[in-house]
KEDRENBA-821304 format. One record per residue (C-alpha): residue number from 1; residue in three letters; z, y, x. Coordinates in pm, whole numbers. Layout:
KEDRENBA-821304
NUM_ALA_Z_Y_X
...
END
This chain:
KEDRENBA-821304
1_UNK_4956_3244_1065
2_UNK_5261_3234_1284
3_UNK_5089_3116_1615
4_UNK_5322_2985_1909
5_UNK_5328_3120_2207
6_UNK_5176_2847_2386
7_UNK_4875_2883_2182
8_UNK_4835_3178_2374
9_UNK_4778_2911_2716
10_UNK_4588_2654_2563
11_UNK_4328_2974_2451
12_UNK_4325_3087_2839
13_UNK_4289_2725_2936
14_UNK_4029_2683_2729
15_UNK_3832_3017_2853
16_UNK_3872_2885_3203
17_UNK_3735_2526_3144
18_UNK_3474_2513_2890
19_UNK_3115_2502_2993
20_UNK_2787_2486_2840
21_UNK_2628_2151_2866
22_UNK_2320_1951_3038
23_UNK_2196_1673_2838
24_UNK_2028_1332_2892
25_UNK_1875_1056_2743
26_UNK_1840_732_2837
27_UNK_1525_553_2906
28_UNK_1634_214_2998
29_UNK_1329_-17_2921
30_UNK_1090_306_3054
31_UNK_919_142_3410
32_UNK_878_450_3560
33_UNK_1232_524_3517
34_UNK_1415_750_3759
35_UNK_1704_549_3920
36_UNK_1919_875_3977
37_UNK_2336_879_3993
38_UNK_2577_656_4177
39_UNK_2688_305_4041
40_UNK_3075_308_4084
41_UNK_3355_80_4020
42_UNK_3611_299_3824
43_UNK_3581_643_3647
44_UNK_3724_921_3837
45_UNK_3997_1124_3787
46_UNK_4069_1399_3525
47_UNK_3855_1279_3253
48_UNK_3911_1501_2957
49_UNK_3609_1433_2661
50_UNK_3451_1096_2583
51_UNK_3150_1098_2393
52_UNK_2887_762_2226
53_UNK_2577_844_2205
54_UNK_2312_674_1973
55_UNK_2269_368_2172
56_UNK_2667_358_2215
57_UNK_2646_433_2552
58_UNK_2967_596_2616
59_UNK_2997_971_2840
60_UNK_3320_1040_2994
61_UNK_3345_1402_3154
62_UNK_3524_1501_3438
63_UNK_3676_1844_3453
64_UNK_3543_1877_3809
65_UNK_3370_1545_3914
66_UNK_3070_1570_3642
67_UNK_3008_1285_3418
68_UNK_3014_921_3389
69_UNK_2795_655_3185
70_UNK_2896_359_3080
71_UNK_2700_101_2915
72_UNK_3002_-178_2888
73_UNK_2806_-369_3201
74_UNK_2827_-80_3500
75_UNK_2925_286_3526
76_UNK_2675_534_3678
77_UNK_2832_857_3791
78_UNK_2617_1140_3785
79_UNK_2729_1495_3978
80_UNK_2491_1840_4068
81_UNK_2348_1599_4358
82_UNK_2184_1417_4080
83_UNK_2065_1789_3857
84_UNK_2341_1880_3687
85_UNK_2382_2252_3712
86_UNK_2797_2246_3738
87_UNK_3023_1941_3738
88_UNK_3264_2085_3512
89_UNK_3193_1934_3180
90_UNK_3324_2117_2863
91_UNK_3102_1957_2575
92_UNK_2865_1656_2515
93_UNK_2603_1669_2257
94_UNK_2305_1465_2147
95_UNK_2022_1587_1949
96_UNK_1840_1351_1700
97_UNK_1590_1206_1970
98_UNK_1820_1098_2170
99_UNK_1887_1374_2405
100_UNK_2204_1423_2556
101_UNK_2372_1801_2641
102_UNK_2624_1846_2855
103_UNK_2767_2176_2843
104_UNK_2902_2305_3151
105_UNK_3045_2613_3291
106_UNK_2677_2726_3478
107_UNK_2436_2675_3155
108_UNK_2320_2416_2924
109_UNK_2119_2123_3083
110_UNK_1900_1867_2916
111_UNK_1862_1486_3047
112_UNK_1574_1295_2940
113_UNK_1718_996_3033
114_UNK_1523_1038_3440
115_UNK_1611_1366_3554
116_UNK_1813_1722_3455
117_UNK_1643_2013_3328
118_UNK_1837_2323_3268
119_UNK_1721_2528_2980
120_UNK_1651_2881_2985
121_UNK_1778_3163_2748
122_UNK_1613_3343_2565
123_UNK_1723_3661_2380
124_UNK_1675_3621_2005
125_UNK_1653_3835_1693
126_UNK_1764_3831_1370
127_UNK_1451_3645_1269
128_UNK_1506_3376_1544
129_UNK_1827_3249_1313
130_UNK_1646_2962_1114
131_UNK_1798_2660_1001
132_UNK_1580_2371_1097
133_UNK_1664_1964_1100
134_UNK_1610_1916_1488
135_UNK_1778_2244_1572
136_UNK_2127_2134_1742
137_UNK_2356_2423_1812
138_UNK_2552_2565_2109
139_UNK_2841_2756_2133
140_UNK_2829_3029_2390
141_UNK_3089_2937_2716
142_UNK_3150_3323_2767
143_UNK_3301_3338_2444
144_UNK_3127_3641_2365
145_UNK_2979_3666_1996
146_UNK_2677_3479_2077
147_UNK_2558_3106_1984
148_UNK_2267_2916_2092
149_UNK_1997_2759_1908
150_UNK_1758_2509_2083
151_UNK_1462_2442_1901
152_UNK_1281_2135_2140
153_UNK_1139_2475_2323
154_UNK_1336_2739_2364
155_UNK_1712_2812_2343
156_UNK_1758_3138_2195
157_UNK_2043_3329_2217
158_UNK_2194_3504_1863
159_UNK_2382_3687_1776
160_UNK_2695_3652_1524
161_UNK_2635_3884_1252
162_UNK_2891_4177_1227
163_UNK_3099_4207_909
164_UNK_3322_4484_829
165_UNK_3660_4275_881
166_UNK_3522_4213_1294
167_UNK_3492_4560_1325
168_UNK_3803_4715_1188
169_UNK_3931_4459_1387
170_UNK_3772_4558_1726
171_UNK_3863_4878_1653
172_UNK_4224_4852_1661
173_UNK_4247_4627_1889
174_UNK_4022_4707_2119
175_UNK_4138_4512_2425
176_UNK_4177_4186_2247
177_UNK_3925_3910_2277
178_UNK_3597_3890_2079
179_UNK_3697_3803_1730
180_UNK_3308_3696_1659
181_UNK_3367_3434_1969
182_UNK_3267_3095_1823
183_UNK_3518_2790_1900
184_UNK_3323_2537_1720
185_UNK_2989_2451_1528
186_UNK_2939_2196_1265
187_UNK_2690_2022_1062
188_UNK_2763_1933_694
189_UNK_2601_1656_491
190_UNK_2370_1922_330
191_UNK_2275_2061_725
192_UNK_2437_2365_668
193_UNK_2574_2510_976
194_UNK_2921_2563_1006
195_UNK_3062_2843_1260
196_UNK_3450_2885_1343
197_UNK_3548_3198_1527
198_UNK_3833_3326_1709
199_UNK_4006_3539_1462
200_UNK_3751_3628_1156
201_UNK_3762_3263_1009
202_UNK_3455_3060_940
203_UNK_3125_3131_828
204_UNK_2840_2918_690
205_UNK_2465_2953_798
206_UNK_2233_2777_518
207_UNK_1898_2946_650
208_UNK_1930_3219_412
209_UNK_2285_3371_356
210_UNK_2556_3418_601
211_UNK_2863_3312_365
212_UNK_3215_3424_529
213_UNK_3584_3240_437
214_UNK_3795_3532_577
215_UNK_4106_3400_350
216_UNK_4474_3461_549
217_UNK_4533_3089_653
218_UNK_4201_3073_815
219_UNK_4172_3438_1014
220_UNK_4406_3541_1208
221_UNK_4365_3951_1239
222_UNK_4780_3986_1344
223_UNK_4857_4122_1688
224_UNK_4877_3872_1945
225_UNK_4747_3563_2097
226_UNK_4521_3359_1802
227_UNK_4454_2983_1784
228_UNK_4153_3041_1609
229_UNK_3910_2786_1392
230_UNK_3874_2506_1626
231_UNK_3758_2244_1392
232_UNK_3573_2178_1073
233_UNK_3554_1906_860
234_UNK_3380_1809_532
235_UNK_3618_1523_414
236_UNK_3480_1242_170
237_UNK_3507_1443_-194
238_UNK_3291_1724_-2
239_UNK_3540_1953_63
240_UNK_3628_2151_360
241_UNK_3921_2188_598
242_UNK_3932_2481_840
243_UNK_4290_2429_1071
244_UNK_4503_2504_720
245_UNK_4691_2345_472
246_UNK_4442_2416_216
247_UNK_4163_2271_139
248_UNK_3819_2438_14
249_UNK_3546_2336_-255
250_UNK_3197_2513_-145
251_UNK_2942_2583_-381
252_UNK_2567_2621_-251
253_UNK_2489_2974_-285
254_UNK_2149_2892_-274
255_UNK_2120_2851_-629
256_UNK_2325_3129_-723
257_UNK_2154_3456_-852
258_UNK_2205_3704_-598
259_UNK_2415_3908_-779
260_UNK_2733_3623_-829
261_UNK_2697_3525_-470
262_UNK_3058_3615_-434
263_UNK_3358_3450_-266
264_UNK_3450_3374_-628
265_UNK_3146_3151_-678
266_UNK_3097_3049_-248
267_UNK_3463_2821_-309
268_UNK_3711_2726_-429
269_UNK_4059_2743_-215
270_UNK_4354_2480_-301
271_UNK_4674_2363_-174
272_UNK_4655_2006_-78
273_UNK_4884_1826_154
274_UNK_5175_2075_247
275_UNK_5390_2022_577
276_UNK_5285_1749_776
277_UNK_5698_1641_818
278_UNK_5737_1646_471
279_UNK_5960_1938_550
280_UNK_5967_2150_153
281_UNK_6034_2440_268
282_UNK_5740_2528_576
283_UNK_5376_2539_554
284_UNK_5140_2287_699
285_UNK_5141_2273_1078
286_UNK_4857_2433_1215
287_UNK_4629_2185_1397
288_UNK_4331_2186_1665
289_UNK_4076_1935_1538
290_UNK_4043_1665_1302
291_UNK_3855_1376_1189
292_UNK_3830_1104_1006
293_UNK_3815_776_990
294_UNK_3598_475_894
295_UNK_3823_448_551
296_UNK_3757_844_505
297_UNK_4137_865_615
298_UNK_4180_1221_788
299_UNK_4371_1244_1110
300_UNK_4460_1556_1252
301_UNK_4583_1681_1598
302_UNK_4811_2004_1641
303_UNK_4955_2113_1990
304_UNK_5210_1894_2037
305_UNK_5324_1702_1791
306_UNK_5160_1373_1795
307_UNK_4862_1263_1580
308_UNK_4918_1243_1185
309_UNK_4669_1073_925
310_UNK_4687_1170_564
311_UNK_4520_915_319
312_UNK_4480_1085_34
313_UNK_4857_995_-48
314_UNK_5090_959_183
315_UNK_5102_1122_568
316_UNK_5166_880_864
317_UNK_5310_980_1170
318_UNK_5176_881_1492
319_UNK_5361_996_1843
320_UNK_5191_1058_2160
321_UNK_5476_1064_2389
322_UNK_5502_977_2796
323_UNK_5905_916_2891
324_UNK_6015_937_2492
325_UNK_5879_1324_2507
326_UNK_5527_1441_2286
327_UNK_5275_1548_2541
328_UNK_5030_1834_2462
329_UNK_4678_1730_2258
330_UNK_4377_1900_2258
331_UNK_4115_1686_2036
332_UNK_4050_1419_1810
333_UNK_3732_1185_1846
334_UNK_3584_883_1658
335_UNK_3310_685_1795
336_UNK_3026_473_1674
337_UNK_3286_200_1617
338_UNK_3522_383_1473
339_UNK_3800_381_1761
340_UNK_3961_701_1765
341_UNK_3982_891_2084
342_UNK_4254_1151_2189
343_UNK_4195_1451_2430
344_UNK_4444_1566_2631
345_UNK_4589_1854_2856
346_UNK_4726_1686_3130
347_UNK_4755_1286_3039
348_UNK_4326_1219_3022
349_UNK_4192_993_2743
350_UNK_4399_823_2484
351_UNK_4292_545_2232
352_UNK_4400_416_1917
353_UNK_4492_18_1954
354_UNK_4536_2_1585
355_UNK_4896_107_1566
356_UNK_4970_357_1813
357_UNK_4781_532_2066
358_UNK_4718_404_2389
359_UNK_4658_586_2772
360_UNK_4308_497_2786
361_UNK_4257_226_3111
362_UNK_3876_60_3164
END
């Protein structure tokens, strides 16, 4: 992939601000409740990452003021005063009883809806990767080859398993940045484990097989700065989009004899949607993240080119501009309601009104 140079910032931006989280869940009706946290009249300033959890609470991070909670009565602002082991917030995640994770740059913290407990690593082996239903999934903040698995007990550090692609990688270049550092994890509808790295593509974890999509337009082994796979998505027909203009069928290689578990048989690659400008003569811009919505419509986010939503059909243009000029995007969100929330660089929290996108104001 031809990667712009300002890739190159957004991937030492990113290495300088993302953290590993603390979570928390929220015991409202509990008696013996812990009033921790500050009630406050406004959010602060330089939210970057909103986040509902199951009780549509919603979770705005700070980048350096820690996080904020609010219920759509009052906001409760909760800092390292309060437990939280950094206030830099680079990730929110919620596990399926309710817990919340913030990921911060100083460990991954658990909130069980009273106080913050930070969770202690633990060095795992190859027999620690299992694939269980409550197991949720860190990335590592240090960007180093590693991922965390939190069981309810322990969160076990493992390892990304070498392939020979890394390693004729690291190699050559043996200066560049870990190409086995994970920028993103996802679940699919069969709880497979997705895993996109920094240069060697994506690979799926199914709790037996470690199944690797090293195709060109989703590795980047060139010289020079790399975007990387920054966002996964398994789209209504069950196929897969990895930061490309194609599009990939999986098959489950779990029912596959051993001997035709090849990338032949793993999926399927296909063109799908082209340029986003309609341009016919240049590939698909490469985007960040993507989601989609409540109609299954997929919206996508590259650097800085505004928001676009393909329908199956058509692609729809949306820009995200201060003083008639795009501004720089990092991430797409939808939340429990469907609104779809935009992630900035410099401008905060954007929302969707319906027809364009909005600076987000409470």
């Amino acid at each position: 992939m031809n990667i712009p140079t300002v890739i190159f910032f957004l991937n030492i931006l990113t290495l300088l601000t993302s953290c590993n989280g603390q979570t928390t869940t929220q015991s409202e009706n509990s008696a013996n409740s812990t009033s921790i946290g500050d009630t406050v009249n406004e959010l602060g300033k330089d939210i970057a990452l909103v986040y509902q959890d199951k009780k549509d609470n919603y979770w705005f991070a700070s980048k350096n003021d820690g996080v904020y909670k609010y219920d759509e009565k009052k906001i409760i602002h909760f800092t390292t005063k309060d437990g939280l082991t950094s206030n830099s917030i680079g990730e929110i995640r919620e596990d399926k009883s309710g817990n919340i994770y913030f990921i911060t740059d100083n460990g991954i913290c658990q909130f069980n809806g009273t106080t913050f407990k930070t969770l202690k690593e633990k060095v795992g082996v190859d027999d620690d990767w299992k694939l269980n239903p409550n197991d949720i999934w860190f990335k590592s903040s240090e960007y180093d080859g590693f991922v965390y698995r939190y069981d309810g007990e322990n969160l076990l550090k493992l390892q990304v398993p070498k392939i020979k692609t890394g390693e004729e990688y690291i190699s050559k270049h043996p200066n560049y940045a870990n190409p086995y550092a994970i920028f993103c994890i996802y679940k699919d509808s069969k709880e497979n484990v997705w895993f996109g790295t920094a240069t060697l593509g994506a690979f799926r974890y199914n709790g037996k097989s470690f199944d690797w999509i090293t195709e060109d337009d989703v590795t980047e082994l060139h010289d020079g700065p790399a975007n990387g796979v920054r966002s996964i998505l398994e789209d209504k027909n069950g196929d897969f989009w990895f930061n490309s203009a194609y599009r990939y069928t999986i098959y489950d290689t779990n029912s596959m004899p051993n001997n035709q578990q090849d990338k032949s048989t793993f999926y399927k690659r296909t063109k799908s949607i082209g340029s986003l400008d309609g341009s016919k003569n240049n590939d698909f811009t490469e985007y960040l993240s993507i989601t989609k919505d409540n109609n299954n419509d997929l919206w996508f986010v590259p650097y800085d080119t505004g928001v676009w939503k393909y329908d199956g059909i058509k692609i729809t243009h949306y820009p995200v501009q201060i003083n008639s000029k795009e501004i720089k995007l990092f991430s797409i969100y939808k939340d429990n309601k469907g609104t779809l929330w935009l992630r900035t660089l410099e401008y905060g929290l954007w929302k969707f009104n319906g027809e364009a996108f909005v600076k987000f104001k409470m």
